[in-house]
N, C-alpha and C positions, 0 to 999 in steps of 0.2 A: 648706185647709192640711193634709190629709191625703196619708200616701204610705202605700198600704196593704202593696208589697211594692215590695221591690229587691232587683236581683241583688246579693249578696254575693259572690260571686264576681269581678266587676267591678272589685274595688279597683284594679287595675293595668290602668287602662284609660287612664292619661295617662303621666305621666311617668318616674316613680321607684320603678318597678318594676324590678326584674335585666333581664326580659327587653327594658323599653324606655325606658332610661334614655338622659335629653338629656346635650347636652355641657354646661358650667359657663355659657359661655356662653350658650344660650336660656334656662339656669335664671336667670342674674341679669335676663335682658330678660323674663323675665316679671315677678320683682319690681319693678323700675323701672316697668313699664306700670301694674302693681295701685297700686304707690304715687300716679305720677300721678292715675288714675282716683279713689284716697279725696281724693288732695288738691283735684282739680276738684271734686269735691261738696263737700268742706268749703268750700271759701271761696267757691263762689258762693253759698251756700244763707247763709252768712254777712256774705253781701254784700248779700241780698235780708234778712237778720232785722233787719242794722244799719239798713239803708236805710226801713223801714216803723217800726223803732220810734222812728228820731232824729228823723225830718224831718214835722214835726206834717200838716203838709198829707197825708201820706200816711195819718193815724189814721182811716181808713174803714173801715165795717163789713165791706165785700168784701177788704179787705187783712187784716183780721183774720183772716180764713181762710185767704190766703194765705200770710199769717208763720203760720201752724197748720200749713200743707202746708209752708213748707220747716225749720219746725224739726224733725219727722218725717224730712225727708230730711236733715236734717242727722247728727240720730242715726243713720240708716241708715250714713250715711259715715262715722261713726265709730265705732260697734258694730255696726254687722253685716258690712258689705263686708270689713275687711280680716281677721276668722278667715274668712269664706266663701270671699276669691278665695286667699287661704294652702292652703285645705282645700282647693282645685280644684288650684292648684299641686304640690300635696304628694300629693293622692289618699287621704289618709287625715287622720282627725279627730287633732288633737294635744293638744288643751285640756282635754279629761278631760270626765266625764259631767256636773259641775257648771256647768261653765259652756258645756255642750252646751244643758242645761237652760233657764238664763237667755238662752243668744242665742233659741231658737226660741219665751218667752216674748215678747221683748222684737219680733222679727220679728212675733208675731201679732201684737201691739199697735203695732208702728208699719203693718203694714198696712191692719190695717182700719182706722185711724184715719186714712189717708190715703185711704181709697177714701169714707170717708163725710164729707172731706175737700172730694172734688171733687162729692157729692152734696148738699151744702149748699151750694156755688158756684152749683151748678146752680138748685137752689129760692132763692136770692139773688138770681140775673140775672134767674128768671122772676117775681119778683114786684117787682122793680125799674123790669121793663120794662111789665107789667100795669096794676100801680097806683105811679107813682112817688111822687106824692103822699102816698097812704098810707105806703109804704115811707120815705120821709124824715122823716113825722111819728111811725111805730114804730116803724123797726128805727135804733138806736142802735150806736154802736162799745161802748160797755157791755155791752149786752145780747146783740152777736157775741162778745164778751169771754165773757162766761157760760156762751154753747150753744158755743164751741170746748172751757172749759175742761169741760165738764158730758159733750162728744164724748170727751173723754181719759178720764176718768175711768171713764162706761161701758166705753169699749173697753178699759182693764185691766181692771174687775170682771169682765168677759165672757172673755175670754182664761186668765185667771189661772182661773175654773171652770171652763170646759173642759180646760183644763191638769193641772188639779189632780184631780179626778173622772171623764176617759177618756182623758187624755194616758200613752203608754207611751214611751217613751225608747229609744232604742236602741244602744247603744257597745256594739258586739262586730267583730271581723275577729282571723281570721288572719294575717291576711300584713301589720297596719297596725297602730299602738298603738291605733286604734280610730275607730269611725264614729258618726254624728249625726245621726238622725232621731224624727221623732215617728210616733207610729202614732194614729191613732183609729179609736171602734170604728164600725160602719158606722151607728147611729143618729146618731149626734155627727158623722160625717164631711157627712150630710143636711145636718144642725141648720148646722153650721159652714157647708156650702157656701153655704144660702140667707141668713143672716145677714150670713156677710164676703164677698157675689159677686150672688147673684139678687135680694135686696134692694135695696141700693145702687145696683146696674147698672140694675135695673128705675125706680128714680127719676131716676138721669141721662138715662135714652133718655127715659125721657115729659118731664120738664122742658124740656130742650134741644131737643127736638121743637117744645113748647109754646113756646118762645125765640125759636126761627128762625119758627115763623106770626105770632107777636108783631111780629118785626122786618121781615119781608115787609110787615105791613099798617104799620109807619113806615113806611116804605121809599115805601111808593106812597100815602101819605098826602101827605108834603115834596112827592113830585115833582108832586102834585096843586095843591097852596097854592104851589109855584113857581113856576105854570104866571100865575097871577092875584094876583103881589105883587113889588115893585119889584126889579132887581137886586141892590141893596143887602141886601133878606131875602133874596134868593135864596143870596145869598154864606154869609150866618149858617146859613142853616138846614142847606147844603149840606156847612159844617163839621162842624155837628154830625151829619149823618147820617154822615161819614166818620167821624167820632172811635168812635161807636156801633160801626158796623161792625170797626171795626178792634181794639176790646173785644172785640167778640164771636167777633171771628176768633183772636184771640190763646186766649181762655180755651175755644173749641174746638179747639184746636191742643192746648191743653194736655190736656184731657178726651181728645183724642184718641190722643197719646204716653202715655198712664196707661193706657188701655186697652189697647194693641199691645203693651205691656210686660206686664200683668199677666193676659191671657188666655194664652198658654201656661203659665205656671205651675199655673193652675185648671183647664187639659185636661190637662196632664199630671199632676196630682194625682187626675183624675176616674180615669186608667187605671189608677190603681193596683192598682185590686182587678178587672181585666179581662185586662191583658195583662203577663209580666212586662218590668220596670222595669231603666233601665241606671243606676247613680252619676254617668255623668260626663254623660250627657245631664240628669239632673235639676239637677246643677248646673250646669251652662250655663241653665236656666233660672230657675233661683234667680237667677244673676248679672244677666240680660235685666229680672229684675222689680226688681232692685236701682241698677240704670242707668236708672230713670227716676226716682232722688233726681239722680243727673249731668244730666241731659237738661231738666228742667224751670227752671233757671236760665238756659240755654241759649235758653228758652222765652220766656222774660222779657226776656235782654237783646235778642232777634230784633224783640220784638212791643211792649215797654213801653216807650216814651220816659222815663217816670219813672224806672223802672232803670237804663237808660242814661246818663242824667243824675246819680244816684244815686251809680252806679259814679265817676263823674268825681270829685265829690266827697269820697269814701272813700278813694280812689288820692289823692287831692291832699293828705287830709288839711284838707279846709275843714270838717269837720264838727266839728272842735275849735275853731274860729272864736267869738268871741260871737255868740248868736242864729242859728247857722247850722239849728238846728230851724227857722226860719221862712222859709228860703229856698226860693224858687216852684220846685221840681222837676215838675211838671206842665206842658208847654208846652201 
């Protein structure tokens, strides 16, 4: 989360500069797109908070992380995206040094809390799959209740001291009422990198590693006890090894658009202090890391029956119904 230098000079590197100013027209179609774009993340993410807290069947310890990951990207859609794609729009910061302040607080702490997000999914799936027994008879929706709310809470206290003790702020330009960045200094830029990137990253690759040998040795487990047990089991066990799979395919899809999203932001933060920096490229990758609050509902409704299901429901308005909490959304 460090940008050690940027051209200042860059300001008029998009639109609404003298020298290359759009016509009215692509100015309003870019607001219309930005608009869409916050409205697609609000309401799917909205769609996925309603759908895990109303419908009981859904009160699972691994949805608890998931309503974790989309109420982070809810917030993203609604404090962060629309001053950032405005400020991409515009080419210069318009909101003033204070609440320059609060979005790049509120940006580290819905980051990192979404990257240790998908690192807890990962240590959930692989001890799910390990010892399921164990895991049913320890990990409780309470006690995922606790470690998401106990994950927020660090990741403010941890942000807000960085922030507070090497965070420099930056609202100056020429030619713009002013610009928005943070600076740190290069011990803290270390500290911060391996904390919100080499930490995290390094538990999801060994877990989901350890996921996928897990699910090989299912995998040829069933098709061994297939081999020597009636059609009948063959059909059960066959479900569930597709149902398995198709878990595990969906929440490595998802692991997977979190990372393709948030790896240029982290290389191009690493250049900062190597090569100099352009504004409008940094922001295009602000906006890339910010589109995977848009893209993971997306994620959901492609790969979850339950979401899909969910959706129906919420659209229909059955969830206002008596007892619509205990209707089977799980096919």
């Amino acid at each position: 989360m460090n940008l050690t230098e940027l051209n200042q000079s860059d300001h008029c590197v998009y639109f609404f500069c003298p020298e290359r100013s759009v016509s009215p027209a692509v100015y309003v179609f870019l607001y219309m797109g930005s608009a869409a774009v916050v409205l697609l993340t609000v309401c799917g993410n909205l769609l996925v908070i309603i759908s895990v807290l109303h419908f009981k069947q859904l009160h699972t310890p691994t949805n608890m992380l998931i309503l974790s990951l989309a109420v982070s990207d809810l917030l993203v859609g609604i404090l962060l995206m629309p001053p950032t794609l405005i400020w991409t729009i515009e080419s210069c910061w318009i909101f003033g040094r204070g609440f320059c302040t609060g979005v790049w607080l509120i940006a580290g702490v819905l980051l990192i809390v979404s990257i240790y997000n998908i690192a807890l999914i990962s240590v959930d799936r692989y001890l799910a799959l390990s010892n399921p027994f164990l895991y049913t008879n320890t990990v409780s929706t309470k006690m995922m209740c606790n470690m998401v709310t106990g994950n927020w809470c660090v990741c403010l206290g941890y942000n807000a001291a960085v922030y507070y003790f090497n965070g420099n702020f930056l609202e100056a330009s020429a030619m713009c009422p002013g610009e928005c960045f943070i600076i740190l200094n290069e011990i803290w830029s270390v500290i911060d990198l391996v904390v919100s990137f080499v930490l995290p990253l390094s538990v999801i690759i060994i877990f989901y590693t350890l996921v996928f040998v897990i699910a090989k040795k299912h995998a040829t487990a069933i098709r061994e006890l297939n081999n020597h047990t009636r059609p009948k089991t063959q059909k059960i066990t066959s479900h569930s090894m597709k149902s398995e799979k198709k878990a595990a395919k969906a929440l490595s899809i998802l692991v997977s658009v979190f990372l393709v999203c948030l790896l240029p932001y982290f290389i191009y933060s690493l250049l900062g202090g190597v090569i100099e920096l352009q504004l409008g490229i940094f922001q295009n990758v602000l906006i890339m890391l910010y589109l995977n609050s848009t893209i993971n509902p997306i994620v959901y409704a492609l790969f979850y029956p339950w979401f899909r299901k969910s959706f129906q429901l919420v659209i229909t308005l059955h969830i206002f119904q008596t007892d619509s909490a205990l209707i089977n959304v799980i096919s």
